[in-house]
C-alpha positions as CSV (number, residue, x, y, z in Angstrom):
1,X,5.5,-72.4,44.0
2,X,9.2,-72.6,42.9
3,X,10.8,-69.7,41.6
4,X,11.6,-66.6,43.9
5,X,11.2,-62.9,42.9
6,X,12.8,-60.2,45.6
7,X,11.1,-56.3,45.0
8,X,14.4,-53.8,45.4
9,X,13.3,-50.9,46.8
10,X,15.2,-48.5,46.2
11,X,16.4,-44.2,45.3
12,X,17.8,-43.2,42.0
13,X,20.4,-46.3,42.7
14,X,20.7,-45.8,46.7
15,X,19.0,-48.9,48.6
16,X,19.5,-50.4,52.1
17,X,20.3,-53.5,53.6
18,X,17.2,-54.9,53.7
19,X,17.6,-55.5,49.7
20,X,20.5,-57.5,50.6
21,X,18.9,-59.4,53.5
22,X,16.0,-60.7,50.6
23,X,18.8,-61.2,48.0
24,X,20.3,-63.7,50.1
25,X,16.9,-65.5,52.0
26,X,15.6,-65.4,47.8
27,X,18.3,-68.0,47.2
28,X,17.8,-70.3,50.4
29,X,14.4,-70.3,49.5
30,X,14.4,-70.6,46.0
31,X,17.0,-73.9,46.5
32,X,14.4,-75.2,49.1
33,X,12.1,-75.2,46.5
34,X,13.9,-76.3,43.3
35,X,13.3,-72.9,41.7
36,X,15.5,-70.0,40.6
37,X,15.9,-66.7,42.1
38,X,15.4,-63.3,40.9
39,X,14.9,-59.7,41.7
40,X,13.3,-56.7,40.1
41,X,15.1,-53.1,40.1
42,X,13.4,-50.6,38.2
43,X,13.2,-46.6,37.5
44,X,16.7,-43.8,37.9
45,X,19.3,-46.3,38.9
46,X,18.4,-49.9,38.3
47,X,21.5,-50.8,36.1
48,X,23.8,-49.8,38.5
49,X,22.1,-51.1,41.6
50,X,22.2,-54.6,39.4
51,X,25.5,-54.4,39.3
52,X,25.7,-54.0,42.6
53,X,23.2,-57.1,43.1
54,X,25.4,-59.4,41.1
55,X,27.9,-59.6,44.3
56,X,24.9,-61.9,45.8
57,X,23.5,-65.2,45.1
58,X,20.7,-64.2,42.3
59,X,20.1,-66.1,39.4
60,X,18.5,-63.7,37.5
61,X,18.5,-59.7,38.0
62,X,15.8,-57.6,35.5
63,X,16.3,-54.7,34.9
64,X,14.6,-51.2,33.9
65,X,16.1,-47.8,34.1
66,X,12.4,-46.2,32.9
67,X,12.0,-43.0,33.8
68,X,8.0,-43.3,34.4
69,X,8.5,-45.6,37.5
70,X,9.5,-42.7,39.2
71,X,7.6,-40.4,37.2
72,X,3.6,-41.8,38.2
73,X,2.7,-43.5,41.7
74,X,3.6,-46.6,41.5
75,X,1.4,-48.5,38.7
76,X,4.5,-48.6,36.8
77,X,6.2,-51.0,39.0
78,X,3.5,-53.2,39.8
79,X,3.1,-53.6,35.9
80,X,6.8,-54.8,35.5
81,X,6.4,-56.5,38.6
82,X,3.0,-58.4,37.7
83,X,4.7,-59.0,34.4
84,X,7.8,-60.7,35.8
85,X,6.1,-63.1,38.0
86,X,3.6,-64.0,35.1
87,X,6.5,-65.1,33.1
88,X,8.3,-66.8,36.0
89,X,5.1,-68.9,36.8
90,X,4.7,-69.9,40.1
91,X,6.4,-67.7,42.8
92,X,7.2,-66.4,45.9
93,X,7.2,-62.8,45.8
94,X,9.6,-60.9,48.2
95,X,9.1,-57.3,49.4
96,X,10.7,-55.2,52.6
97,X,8.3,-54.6,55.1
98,X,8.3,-51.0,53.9
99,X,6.0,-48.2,53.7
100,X,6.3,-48.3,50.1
101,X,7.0,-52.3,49.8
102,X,3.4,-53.1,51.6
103,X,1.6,-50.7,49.1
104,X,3.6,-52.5,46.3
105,X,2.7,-55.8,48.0
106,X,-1.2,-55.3,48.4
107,X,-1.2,-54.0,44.8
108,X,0.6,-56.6,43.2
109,X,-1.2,-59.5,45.4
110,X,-4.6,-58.1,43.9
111,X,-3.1,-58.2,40.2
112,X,-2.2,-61.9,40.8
113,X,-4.9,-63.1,42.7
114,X,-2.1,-64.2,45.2
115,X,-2.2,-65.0,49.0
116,X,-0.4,-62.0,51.2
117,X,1.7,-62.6,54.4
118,X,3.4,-59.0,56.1
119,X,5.7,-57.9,58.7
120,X,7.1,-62.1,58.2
121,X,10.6,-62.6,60.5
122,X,11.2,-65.9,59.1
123,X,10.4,-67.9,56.5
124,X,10.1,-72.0,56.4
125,X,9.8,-74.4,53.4
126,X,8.0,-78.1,54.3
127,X,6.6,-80.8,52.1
128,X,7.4,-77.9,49.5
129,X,4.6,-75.6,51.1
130,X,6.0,-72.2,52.3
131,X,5.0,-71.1,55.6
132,X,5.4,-67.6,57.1
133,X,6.1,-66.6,60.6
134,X,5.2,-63.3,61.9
135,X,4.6,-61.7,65.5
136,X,0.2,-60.6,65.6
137,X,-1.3,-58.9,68.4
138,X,1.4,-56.6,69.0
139,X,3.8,-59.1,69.2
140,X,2.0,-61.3,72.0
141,X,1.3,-64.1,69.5
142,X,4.0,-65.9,66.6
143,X,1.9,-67.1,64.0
144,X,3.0,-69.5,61.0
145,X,0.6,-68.5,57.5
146,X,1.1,-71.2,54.9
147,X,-0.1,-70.4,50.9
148,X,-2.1,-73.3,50.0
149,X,-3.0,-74.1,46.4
150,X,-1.6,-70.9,45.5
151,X,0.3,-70.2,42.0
152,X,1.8,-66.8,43.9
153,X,2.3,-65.9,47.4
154,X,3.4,-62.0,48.1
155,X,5.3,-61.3,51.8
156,X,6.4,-58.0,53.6
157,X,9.5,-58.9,55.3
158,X,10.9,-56.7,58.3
159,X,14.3,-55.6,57.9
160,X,16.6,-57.5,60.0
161,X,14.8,-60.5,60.3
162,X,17.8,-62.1,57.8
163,X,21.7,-61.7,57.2
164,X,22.7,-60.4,54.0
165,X,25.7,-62.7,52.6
166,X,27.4,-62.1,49.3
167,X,28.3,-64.6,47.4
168,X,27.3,-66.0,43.6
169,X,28.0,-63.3,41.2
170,X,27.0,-65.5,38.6
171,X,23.5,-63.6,38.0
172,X,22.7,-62.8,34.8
173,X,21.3,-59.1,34.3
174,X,18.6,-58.6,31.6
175,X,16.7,-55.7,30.2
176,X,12.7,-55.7,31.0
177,X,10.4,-55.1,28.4
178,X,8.0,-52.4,29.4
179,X,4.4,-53.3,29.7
180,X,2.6,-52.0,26.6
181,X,-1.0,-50.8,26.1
182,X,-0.6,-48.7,29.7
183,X,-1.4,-45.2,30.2
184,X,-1.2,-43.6,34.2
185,X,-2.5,-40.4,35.3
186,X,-1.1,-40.0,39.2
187,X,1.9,-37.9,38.8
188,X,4.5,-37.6,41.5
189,X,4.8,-33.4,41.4
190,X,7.3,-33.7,44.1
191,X,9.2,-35.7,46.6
192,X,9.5,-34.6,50.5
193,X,11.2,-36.5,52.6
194,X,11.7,-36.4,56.2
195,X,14.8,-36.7,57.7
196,X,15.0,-39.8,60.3
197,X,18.5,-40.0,60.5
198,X,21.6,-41.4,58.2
199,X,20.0,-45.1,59.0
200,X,16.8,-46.1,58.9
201,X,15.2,-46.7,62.2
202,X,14.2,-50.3,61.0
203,X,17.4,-51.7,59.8
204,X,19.9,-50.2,62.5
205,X,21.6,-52.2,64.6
206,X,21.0,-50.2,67.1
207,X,18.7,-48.0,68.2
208,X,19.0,-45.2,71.3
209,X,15.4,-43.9,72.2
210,X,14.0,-41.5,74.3
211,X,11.0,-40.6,76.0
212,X,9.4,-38.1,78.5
213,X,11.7,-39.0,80.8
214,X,14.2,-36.8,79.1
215,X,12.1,-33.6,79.6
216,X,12.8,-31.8,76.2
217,X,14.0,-32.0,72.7
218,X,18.0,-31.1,73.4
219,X,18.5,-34.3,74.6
220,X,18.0,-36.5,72.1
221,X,20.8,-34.4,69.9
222,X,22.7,-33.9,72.9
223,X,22.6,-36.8,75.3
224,X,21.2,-39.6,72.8
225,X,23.0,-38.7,69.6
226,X,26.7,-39.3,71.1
227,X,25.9,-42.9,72.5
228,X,24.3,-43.7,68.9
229,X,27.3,-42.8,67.0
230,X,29.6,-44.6,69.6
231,X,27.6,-47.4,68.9
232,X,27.3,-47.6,64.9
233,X,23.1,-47.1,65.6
234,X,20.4,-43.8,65.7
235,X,18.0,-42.4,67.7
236,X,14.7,-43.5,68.0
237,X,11.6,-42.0,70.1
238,X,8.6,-42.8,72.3
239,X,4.8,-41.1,70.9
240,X,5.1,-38.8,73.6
241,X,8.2,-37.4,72.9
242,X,7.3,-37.2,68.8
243,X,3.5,-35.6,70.2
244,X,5.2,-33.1,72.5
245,X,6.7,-32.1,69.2
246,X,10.4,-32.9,70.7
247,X,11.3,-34.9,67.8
248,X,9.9,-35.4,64.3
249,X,7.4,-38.8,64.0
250,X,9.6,-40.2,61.7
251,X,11.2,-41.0,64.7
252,X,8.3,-42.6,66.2
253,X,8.7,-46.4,67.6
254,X,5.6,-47.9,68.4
255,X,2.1,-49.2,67.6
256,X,1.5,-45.8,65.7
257,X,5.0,-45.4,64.5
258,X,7.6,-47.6,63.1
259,X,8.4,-51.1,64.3
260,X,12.0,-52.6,64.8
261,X,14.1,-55.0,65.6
262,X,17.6,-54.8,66.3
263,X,20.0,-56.6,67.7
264,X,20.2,-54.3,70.7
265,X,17.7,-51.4,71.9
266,X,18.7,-49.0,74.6
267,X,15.4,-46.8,75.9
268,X,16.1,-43.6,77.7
269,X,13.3,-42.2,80.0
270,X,10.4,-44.6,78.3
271,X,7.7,-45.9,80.6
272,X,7.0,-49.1,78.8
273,X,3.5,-48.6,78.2
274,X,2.1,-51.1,75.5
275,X,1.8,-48.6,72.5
276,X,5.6,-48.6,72.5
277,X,6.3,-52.1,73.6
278,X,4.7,-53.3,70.3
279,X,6.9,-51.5,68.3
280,X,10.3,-52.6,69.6
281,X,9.6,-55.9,71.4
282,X,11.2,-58.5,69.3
283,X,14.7,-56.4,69.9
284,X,17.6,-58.7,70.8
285,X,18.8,-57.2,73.8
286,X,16.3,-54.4,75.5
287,X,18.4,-52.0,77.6
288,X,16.1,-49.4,79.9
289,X,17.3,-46.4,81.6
290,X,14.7,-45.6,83.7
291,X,14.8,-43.0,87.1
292,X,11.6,-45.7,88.4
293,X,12.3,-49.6,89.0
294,X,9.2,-50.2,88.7
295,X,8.0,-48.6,85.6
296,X,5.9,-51.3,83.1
297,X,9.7,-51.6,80.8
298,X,10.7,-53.5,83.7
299,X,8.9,-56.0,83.1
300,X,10.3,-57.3,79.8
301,X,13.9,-55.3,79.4
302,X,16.6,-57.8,79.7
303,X,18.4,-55.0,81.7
304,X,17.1,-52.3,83.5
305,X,19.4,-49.4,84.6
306,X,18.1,-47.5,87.4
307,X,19.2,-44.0,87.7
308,X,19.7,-40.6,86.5
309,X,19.8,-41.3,82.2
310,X,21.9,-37.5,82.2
311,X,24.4,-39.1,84.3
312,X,24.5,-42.6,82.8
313,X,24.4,-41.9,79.4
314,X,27.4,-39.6,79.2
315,X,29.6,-42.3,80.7
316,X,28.7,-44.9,79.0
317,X,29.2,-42.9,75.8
318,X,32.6,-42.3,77.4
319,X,33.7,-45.8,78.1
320,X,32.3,-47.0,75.0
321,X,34.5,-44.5,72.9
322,X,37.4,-45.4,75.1
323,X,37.3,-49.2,74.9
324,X,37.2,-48.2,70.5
325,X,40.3,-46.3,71.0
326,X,42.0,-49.4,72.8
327,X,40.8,-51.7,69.8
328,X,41.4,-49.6,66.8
């Protein structure tokens, strides 16, 4: 492998950090291994997302602005995508750790015949062989996968496992051609999306969530929602709160929800029980607010508050928002 190829994900032109994050490992990787790197924007919005792209160290940036991306369930995109790497030759293909990026991942892996590494955190290059590290087992075992005798390898990565640097803007931006002799018959009718907050739960820097501990749904708007804006993050949520029907699942952090890593993660009124701890163990900094000292989140929260969570988190909001208004 030598070349690099990053997947954007992204909404008629709107994408998150997480395309920036692979932009940027794409290059350190693709110098690693004497290669050039690339990425692949496609459907409503590609040309101007590319322009967008060209602030970061790419070498390469195709584009496609057709409307049938968006128009049939994904087919389209794995054609470009299957495409691009088969005139590349032999690459490393970069995709966010996604809903839609590990469908687009275990497609395009079975179109090249590739090896498939998901949910990597880091990514190492030795004796020009690239090797994947990713947490298994819920997080209780790091694992390094390395491609062997592969032409392609495709790998999920989880948001916030790199920093985004700009940088470059040297990328040239050229027009795909479409894949011809193609015809698709599943038809995206319409588009629904759940509302989880203006940042996604798995690229915030922060995330405030709650549990049964806080007894209702108010809360989390009320009590949560304050010290999440304070703090630049959002609001997250244990199963039983999202099964109790207190919050939507989108919400959900844990073995049957979403997993996430940021730099710090307060949890209000969450037990600790494994199903959650999965989800959210590879935080930076685990903060717990928790009435019991002796509740399982003890165990592995690098601080745990002990006390009534309607009483702390209202002053810490406060002296959080304070200390901004010294420093602004």
């Amino acid at each position: 492998m030598r070349n690099v190829i990053t997947f954007v994900e992204h909404k008629a032109g709107k994408t998150r950090k997480v395309t920036f994050e692979l932009a940027t490992e794409a290059r350190r990787l693709a110098d690693a291994l004497g290669g050039k790197a690339q990425a692949v924007v496609l459907g409503e919005g590609a040309s101007a997302l590319a322009e967008q792209l060209k602030g970061y160290p790419l070498d390469l940036i195709g584009v496609s602005d057709d409307p049938e991306v968006d128009r049939f369930l994904l087919d389209p995109a794995i054609d470009y995508l299957e495409a691009v790497a088969k005139g590349a030759g032999p690459s490393v293909v970069l995709v966010p750790n996604t809903l839609q990026g590990r469908d687009v991942a275990g497609r395009l892996a079975a179109r090249l015949g590739a090896g498939l590494t998901s949910d990597v955190t880091d990514i190492k290059v030795e004796g020009g062989r690239v090797g994947c590290v990713s947490p298994k087992l819920g997080g209780s075992t790091i694992t390094t996968c390395a491609f062997k005798d592969a032409e392609y390898g495709v790998v999920t990565v989880r948001p916030n496992s790199f920093t985004a640097q700009a940088g470059g803007g040297g990328a040239e931006v050229v027009s795909l051609e479409k894949p011809g002799g193609k015809a698709y018959l599943m038809v995206v009718e319409s588009d629904v999306e759940e509302s989880s907050g203006e940042l996604g739960l798995e690229e915030a820097p922060v995330v405030i969530s709650g549990g049964r501990g806080l007894g209702g749904p108010e809360p989390f708007s009320t009590l949560l929602g304050p010290l999440a804006q304070a703090l630049g993050g959002t609001v997250g949520a244990s199963r039983a709160a999202a099964d109790a029907g207190w919050v939507p699942y989108s919400l959900q952090i844990g073995q049957t929800g979403k997993t996430v890593s940021p730099p710090l993660y307060i949890a209000v009124g969450i037990s600790g029980a494994i199903q959650h701890k999965v989800g959210m163990r590879s935080a930076g900094t685990i903060v717990a607010v928790n009435k019991d000292g002796a509740a399982p989140i003890a165990d592995f929260a690098d601080l745990l508050v002990v006390g009534d969570a309607f009483q702390i988190i209202p002053e810490l909001t406060k002296l959080i928002r304070e200390a901004q208004a010294v420093h602004a």
